[in-house]
C-alpha positions as CSV (number, residue, x, y, z in Angstrom):
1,X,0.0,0.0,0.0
2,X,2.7,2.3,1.0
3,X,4.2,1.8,-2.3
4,X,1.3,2.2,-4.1
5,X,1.3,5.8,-2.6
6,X,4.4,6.8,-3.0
7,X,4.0,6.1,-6.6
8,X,0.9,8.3,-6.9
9,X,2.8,10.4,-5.5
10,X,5.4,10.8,-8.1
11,X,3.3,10.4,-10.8
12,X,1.6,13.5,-9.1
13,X,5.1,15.3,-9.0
14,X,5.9,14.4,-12.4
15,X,3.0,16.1,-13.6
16,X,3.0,19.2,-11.8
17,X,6.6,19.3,-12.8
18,X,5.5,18.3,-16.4
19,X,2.8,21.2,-16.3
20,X,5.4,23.8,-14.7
21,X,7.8,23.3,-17.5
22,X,5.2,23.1,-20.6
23,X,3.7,26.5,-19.1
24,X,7.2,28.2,-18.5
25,X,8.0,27.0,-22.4
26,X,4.8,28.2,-23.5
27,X,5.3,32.0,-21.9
28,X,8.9,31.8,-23.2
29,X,7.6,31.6,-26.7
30,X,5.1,33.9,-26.3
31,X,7.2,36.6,-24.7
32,X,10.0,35.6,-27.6
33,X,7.1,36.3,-30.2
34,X,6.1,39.9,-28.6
35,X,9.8,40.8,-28.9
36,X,10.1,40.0,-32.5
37,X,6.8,41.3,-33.7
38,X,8.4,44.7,-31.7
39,X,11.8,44.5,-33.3
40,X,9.6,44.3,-37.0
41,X,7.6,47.1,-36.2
42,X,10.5,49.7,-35.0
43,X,12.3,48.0,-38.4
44,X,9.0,49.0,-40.4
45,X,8.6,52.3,-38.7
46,X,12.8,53.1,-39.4
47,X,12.2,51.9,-43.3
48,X,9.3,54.6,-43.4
49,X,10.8,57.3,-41.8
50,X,14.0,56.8,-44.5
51,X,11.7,56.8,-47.4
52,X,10.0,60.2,-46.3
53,X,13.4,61.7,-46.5
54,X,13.7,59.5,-49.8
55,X,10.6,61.7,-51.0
56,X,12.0,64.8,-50.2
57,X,15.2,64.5,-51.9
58,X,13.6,63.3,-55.1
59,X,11.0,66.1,-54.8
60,X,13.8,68.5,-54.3
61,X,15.7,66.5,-57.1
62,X,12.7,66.9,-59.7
63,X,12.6,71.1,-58.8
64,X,15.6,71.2,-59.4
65,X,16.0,69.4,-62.8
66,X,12.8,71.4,-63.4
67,X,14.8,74.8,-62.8
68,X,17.6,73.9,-65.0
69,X,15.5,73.3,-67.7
70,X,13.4,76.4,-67.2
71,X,16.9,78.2,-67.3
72,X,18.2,76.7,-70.3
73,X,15.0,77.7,-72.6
C-alpha cells in the first residue's frame, strides 16, 4: 500500500513538474514572439521614416531638374 502511494505520489510530482515546465516554455515563446513582432515594427517604422526623407530629396531632385530646364529655354 505504501508503495502504491508513493507512486501516486510521483506520478503526481511528475505532472506538476510536467505542467510547470510546458507552461514556463509556452510563456517563453510567447514573450520571444512579442519581442520579434516589436523589433519588426521599429524596423517598419525606421524603413518609413527613411523613405519620407527618400521623397523629399527626389521632390527637391525633380525642382531642381525642373529649374535647370526652365533656365536653359
Amino acid at each position: 500500500m505504501d508503495k502504491l502511494l508513493l507512486n501516486g505520489v510521483g506520478t503526481l510530482g511528475s505532472v506538476v513538474s510536467t505542467y510547470i515546465v510546458g507552461l514556463f516554455s509556452l510563456i517563453l515563446i510567447g514573450v520571444s514572439l512579442l519581442i520579434i513582432l516589436y523589433r519588426i515594427q521599429q524596423w517598419i517604422i525606421k524603413v518609413d521614416e527613411n523613405m519620407s526623407y527618400l521623397r523629399e530629396v527626389v521632390q527637391i531632385y525633380k525642382q531642381l531638374q525642373k529649374e535647370k530646364e526652365d533656365c536653359n529655354k
